[in-house]
C-alpha positions as CSV (number, residue, x, y, z in Angstrom):
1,X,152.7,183.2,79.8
2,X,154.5,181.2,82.4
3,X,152.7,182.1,85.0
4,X,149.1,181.4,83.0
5,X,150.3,178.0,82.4
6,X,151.6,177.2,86.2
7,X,147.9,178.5,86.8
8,X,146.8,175.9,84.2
9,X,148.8,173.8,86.1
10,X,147.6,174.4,89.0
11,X,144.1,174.3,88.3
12,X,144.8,170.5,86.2
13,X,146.1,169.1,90.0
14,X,143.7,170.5,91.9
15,X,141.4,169.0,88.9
16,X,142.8,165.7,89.5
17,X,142.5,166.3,92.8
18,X,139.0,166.9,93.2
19,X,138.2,163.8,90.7
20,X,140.3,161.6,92.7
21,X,138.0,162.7,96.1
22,X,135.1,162.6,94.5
23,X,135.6,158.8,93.0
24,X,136.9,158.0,96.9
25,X,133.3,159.1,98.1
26,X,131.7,157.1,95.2
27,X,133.5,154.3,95.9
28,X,132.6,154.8,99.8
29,X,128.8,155.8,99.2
30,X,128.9,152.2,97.1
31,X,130.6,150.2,99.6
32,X,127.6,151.5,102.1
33,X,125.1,150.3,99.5
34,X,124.4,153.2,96.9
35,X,124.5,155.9,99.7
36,X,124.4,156.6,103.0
37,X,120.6,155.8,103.0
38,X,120.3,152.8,101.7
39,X,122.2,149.1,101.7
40,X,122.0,147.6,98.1
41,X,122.4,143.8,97.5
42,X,121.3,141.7,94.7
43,X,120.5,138.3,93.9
44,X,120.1,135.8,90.9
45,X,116.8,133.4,91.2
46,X,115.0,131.4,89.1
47,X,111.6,133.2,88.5
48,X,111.1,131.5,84.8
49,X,111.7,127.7,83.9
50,X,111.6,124.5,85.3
51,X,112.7,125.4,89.0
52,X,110.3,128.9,89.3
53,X,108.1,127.0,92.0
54,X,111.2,127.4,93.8
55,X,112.3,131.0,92.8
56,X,109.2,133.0,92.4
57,X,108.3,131.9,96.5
58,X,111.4,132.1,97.8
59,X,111.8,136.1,96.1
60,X,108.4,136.9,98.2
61,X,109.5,135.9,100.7
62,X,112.5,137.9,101.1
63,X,111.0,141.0,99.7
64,X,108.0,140.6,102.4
65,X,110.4,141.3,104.8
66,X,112.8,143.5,103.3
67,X,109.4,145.8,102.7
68,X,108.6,145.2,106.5
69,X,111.8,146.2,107.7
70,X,111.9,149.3,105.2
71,X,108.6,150.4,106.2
72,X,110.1,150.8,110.0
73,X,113.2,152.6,109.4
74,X,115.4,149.4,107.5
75,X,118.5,148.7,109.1
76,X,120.2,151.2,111.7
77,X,118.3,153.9,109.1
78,X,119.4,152.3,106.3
79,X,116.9,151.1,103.9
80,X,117.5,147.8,101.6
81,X,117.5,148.0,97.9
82,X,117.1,144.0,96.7
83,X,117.6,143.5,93.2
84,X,116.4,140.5,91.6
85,X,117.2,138.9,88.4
86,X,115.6,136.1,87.0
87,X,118.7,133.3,86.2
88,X,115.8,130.6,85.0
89,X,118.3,128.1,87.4
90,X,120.7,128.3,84.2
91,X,124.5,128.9,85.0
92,X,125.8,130.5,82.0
93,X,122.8,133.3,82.7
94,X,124.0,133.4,86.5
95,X,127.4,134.6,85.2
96,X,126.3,136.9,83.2
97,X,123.7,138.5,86.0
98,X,126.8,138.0,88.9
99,X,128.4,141.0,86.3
100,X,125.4,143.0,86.0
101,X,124.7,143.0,89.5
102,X,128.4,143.7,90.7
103,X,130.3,145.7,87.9
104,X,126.9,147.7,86.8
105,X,124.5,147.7,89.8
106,X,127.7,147.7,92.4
107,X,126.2,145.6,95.1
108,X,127.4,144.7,98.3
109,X,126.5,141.2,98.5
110,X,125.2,138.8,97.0
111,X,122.0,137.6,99.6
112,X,119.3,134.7,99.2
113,X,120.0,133.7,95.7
114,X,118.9,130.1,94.8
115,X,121.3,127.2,93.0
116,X,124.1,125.0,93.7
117,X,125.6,124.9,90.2
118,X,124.8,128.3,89.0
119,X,126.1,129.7,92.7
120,X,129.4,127.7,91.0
121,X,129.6,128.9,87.9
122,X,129.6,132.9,89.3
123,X,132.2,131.8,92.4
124,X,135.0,132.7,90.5
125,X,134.2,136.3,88.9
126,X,132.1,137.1,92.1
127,X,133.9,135.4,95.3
128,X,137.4,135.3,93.7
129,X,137.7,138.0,91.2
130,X,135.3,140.9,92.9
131,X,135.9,140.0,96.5
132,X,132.1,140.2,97.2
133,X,130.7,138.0,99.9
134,X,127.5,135.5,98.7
135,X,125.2,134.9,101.9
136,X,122.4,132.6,102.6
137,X,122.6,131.0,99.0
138,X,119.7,128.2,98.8
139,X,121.6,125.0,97.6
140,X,125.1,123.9,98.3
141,X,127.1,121.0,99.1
142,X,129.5,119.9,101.3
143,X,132.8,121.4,98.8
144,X,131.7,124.5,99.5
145,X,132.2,125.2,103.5
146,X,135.2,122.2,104.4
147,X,137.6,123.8,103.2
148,X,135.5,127.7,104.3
149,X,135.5,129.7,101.2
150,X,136.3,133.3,102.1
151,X,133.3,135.4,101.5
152,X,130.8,132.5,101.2
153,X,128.3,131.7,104.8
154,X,125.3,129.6,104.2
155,X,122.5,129.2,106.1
156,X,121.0,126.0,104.4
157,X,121.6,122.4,106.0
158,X,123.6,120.6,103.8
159,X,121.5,118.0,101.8
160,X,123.8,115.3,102.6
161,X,123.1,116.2,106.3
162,X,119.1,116.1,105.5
163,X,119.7,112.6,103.8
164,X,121.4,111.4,107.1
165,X,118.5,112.8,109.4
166,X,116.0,111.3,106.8
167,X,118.2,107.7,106.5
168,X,118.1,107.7,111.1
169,X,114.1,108.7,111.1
170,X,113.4,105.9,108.6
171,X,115.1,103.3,110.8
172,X,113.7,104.3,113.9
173,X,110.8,104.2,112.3
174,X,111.3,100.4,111.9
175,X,112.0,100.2,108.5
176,X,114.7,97.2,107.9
177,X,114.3,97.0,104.1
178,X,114.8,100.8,102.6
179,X,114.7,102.4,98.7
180,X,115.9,105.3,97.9
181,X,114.1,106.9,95.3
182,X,116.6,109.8,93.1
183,X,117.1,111.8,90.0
184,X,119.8,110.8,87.8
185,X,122.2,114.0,88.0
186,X,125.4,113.9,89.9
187,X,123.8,116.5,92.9
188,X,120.6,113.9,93.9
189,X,123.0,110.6,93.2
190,X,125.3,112.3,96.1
191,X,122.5,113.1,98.2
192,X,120.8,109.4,98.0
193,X,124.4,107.7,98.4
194,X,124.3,109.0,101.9
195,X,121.6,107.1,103.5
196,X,122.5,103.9,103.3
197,X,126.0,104.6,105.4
198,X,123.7,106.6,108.3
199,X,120.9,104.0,108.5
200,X,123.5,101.2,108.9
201,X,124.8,103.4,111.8
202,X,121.6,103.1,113.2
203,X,121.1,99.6,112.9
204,X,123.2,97.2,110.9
205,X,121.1,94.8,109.7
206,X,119.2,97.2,107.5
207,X,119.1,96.7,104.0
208,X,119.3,100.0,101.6
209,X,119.2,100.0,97.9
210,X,118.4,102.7,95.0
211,X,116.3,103.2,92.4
212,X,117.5,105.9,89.7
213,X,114.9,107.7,87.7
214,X,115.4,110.3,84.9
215,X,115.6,113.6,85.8
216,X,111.9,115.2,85.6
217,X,110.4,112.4,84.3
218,X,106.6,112.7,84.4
219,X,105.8,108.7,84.0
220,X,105.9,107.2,87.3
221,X,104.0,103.9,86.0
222,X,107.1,101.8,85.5
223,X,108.8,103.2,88.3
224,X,106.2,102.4,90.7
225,X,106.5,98.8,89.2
226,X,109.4,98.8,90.1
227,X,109.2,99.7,93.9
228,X,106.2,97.3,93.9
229,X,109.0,94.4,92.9
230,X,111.2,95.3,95.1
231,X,109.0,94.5,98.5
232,X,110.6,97.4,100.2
233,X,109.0,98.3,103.8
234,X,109.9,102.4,103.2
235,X,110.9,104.7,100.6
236,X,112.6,107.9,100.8
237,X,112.5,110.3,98.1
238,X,115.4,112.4,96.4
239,X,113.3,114.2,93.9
240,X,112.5,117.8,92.7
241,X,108.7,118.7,94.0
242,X,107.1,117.7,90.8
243,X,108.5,114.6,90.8
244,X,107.6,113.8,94.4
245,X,104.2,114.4,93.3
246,X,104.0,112.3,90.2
247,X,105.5,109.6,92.3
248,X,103.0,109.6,95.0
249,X,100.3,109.9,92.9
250,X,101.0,107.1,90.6
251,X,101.9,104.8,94.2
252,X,98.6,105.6,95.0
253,X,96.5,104.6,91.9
254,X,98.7,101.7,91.4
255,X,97.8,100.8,95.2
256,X,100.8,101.1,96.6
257,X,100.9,102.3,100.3
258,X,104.6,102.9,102.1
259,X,106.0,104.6,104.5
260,X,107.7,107.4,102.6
261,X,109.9,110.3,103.4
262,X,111.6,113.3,101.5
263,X,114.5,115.8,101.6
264,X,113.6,119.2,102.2
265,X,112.5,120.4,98.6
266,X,109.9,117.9,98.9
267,X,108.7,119.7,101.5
268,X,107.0,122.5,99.5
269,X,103.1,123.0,98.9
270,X,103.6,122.3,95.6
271,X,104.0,118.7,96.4
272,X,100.2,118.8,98.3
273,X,98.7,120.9,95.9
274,X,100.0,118.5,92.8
275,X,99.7,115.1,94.6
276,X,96.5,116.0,96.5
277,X,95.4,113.5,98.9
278,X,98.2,111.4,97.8
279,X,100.4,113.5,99.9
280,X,98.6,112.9,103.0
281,X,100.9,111.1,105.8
282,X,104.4,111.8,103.8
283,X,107.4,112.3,106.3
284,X,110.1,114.9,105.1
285,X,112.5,117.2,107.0
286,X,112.8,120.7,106.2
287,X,115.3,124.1,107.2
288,X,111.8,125.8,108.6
289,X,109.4,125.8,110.9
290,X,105.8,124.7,109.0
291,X,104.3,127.6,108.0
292,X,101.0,127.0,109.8
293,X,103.0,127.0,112.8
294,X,101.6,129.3,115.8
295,X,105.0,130.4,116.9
296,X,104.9,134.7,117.2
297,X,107.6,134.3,114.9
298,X,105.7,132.8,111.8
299,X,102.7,134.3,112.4
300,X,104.4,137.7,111.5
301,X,105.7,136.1,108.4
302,X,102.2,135.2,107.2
303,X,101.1,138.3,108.5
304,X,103.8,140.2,106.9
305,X,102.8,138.0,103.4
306,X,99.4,138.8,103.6
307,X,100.3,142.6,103.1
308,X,103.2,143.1,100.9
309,X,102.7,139.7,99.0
310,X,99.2,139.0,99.0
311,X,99.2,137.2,95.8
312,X,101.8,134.5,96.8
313,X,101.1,132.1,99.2
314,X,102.7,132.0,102.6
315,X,104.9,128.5,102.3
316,X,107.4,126.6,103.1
317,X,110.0,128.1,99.5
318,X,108.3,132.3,101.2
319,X,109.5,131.0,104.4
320,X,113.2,130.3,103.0
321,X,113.3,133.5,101.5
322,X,112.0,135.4,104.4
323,X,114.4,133.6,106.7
324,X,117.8,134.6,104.8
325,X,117.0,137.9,104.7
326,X,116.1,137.8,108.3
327,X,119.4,136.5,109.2
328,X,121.0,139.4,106.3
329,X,119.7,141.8,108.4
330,X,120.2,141.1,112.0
331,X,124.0,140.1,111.1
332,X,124.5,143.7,109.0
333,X,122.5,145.6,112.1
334,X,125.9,144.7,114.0
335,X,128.2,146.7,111.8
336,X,129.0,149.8,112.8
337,X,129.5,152.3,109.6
338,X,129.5,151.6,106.4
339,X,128.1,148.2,105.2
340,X,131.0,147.6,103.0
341,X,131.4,144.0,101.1
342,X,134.3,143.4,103.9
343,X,132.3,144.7,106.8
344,X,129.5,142.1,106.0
345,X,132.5,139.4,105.5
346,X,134.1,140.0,108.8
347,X,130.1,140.4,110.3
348,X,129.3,137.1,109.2
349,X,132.5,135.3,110.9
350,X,131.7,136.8,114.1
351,X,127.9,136.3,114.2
352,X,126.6,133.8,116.8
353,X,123.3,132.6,118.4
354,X,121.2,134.6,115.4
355,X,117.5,133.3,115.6
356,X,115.4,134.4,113.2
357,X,112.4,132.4,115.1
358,X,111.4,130.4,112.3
359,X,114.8,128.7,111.1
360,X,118.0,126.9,113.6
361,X,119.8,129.0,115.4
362,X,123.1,130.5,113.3
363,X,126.4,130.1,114.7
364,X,129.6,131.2,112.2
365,X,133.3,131.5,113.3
366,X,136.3,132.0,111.1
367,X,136.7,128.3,110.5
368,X,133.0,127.9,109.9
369,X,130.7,129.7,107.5
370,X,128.0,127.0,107.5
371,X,125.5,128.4,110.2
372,X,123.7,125.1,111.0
373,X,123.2,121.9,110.6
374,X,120.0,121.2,112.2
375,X,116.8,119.9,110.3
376,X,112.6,120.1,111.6
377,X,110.2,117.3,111.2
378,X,107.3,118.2,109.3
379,X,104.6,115.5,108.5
380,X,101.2,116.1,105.9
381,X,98.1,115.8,108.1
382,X,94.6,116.6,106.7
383,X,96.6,118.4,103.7
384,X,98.9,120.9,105.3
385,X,102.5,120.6,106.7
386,X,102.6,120.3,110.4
387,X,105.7,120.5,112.2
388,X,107.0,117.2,114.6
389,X,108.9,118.5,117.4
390,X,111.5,121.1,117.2
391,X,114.8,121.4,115.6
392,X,117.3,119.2,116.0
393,X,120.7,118.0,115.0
394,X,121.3,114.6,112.2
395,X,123.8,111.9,113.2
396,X,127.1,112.4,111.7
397,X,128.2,111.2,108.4
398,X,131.1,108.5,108.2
């Protein structure tokens, strides 16, 4: 009997054993993605709601070229597996899907996900708790990368910076009498605060006030009154894409015609397509290249579009989306092994002069895991976007 049960014994260890190795590879085959043949990330986006003009793009985007670079072999033979879920820009939903995708789906990363405050709300169970890296998140602000928050690289100019490169092309411009046009929440009040310090840089003597509206208000009447009354010679708009529109189209049927620029989410077709001709000669800055562009480099994104997302258009929000996961992808091609959550940290802080073609060049270091700063001129002529020179670098703040 003793010598059964030291068998039994035996056979329990070498039970235990054989569990433990085999959890060891499933924990290795997840940090490489799922398995050897595949890298798996996810991502939370708002394809439902208010914000899905921004969401539903931007996801095409990324999954045009996550399908283009599948259908050639994916990353040093690994393909990518992108799942998506739809956060409707809420952050209580962004939590919840940030433990979906990482306790349940075990991704790697999360890449190209869209939202400054949902992004916030998932930092601590993701960043903190989990230990798994967030990448080229759309949105931001300046808390985010001063201190550098380990396992967090972005790939978006800061909208403070775009306000400053917005506040120095208004000025040189010749505007001496500027309004700043904003939403009411805390994120656009920050943005708009930062012109008036940057245009004064550029020339003292200008004048800069604000003009707060309610967040996605659709009446622009009284608020173009307003403008009107103030005898401003430019106005630069803070606003959602929607709003944009509803603002130049009421300027334009209450005769109002000013010089008037935009942050980059103004920049979207949305804003052409709602405001139609009303749109025609607005100024904005922008973290692409126009899509119409005939740099090699876009015209494989619209070319890559046409085939794997023919239903969505190729714009400025596919171009976003097509970008991060272009800069996902050359960074993890440097990572020899497994593409481990770690591996992609330690990837990212060593990754320099990564040009996707269509977006800055990205530069990250230990001590910075913002990969730009630079901006692109883009100007509506005969209703399309059109790039104005190349990319560039805003004045500093402060």
């Amino acid at each position: 009997m003793r010598k059964f049960r030291r068998a039994a014994g035996t056979t329990a260890v070498l039970a235990v054993v054989a569990l433990t190795a085999n959890a060891c590879a499933d924990q290795d085959s997840a940090g490489a993605g799922g398995n050897a043949s595949e890298i798996h990330i996810g991502a939370w986006l708002p394809t439902t709601g208010a914000t899905a003009s921004y969401g539903v793009p931007q996801k095409a985007g990324a999954e045009a070229y996550f399908k283009m670079i599948n259908a050639s072999g994916g990353i040093n033979g690994r393909k990518v597996r992108w799942t998506v879920k739809d956060n409707a820009a809420d952050p209580q939903q962004t939590v919840q899907i940030a433990r979906e995708l990482v306790g349940q789906d075990k991704v790697v990363a999360i890449v190209n996900a869209n939202g400054t405050s949902q992004a916030e709300a998932a930092f601590p169970f993701v960043l903190n708790q989990s230990k798994v890296p967030v990448l080229n998140e759309v949105g931001g602000n300046e808390s985010w990368y001063k201190p550098p928050r380990p396992g967090l690289f972005g790939t978006q100019t800061l909208y403070e910076d775009q306000a400053a490169a917005i506040a120095a092309w208004t000025v040189q411009d010749g505007a001496k009498k500027i309004l700043v046009v904003h939403s009411d929440p805390a994120a656009f009040v920050n943005v708009a605060k930062q012109v008036e310090p940057v245009a004064k840089k550029v020339d003292p003597s200008v004048e800069v006030d604000r003009l707060t509206v309610k967040y996605q208000t659709t009446d622009y009447t009284p608020v173009i009154s307003k403008v009107k009354a103030a005898k401003t010679q430019a106005v630069i708009l803070i606003l959602t894409s929607p709003e944009a529109a509803a603002f130049l189209k009421e300027a334009k049927l209450q005769g109002l015609s000013l010089p008037t620029y935009a942050y980059a989410p103004v920049a979207a077709e949305s804003t052409v397509s709602l405001a139609k001709d009303a749109a025609e000669g607005l100024k904005a800055v922008q973290l692409v290249k126009a899509p119409s562009d005939s740099d090699p480099a876009v015209k494989e994104f619209r070319t890559a579009m046409a085939k794997y997302e023919p239903d969505e258009t190729a714009g400025f929000l596919a171009l976003w989306g097509w970008s991060n996961a272009k800069v996902f992808a050359e960074i993890a091609k440097t990572i020899k092994g497994p593409v481990t959550a770690d591996a992609l940290g330690k990837a990212y802080e060593k990754a320099t002069k990564v040009d996707t073609g269509v977006s800055p060049v990205m530069n990250f270091s230990p001590s910075n895991h913002l990969g730009t700063r630079s901006v692109q001129r883009v100007v509506v002529k005969d209703g399309v976007w059109t790039s104005e020179g190349d990319f560039y670098t805003p004045p500093k703040r402060g």
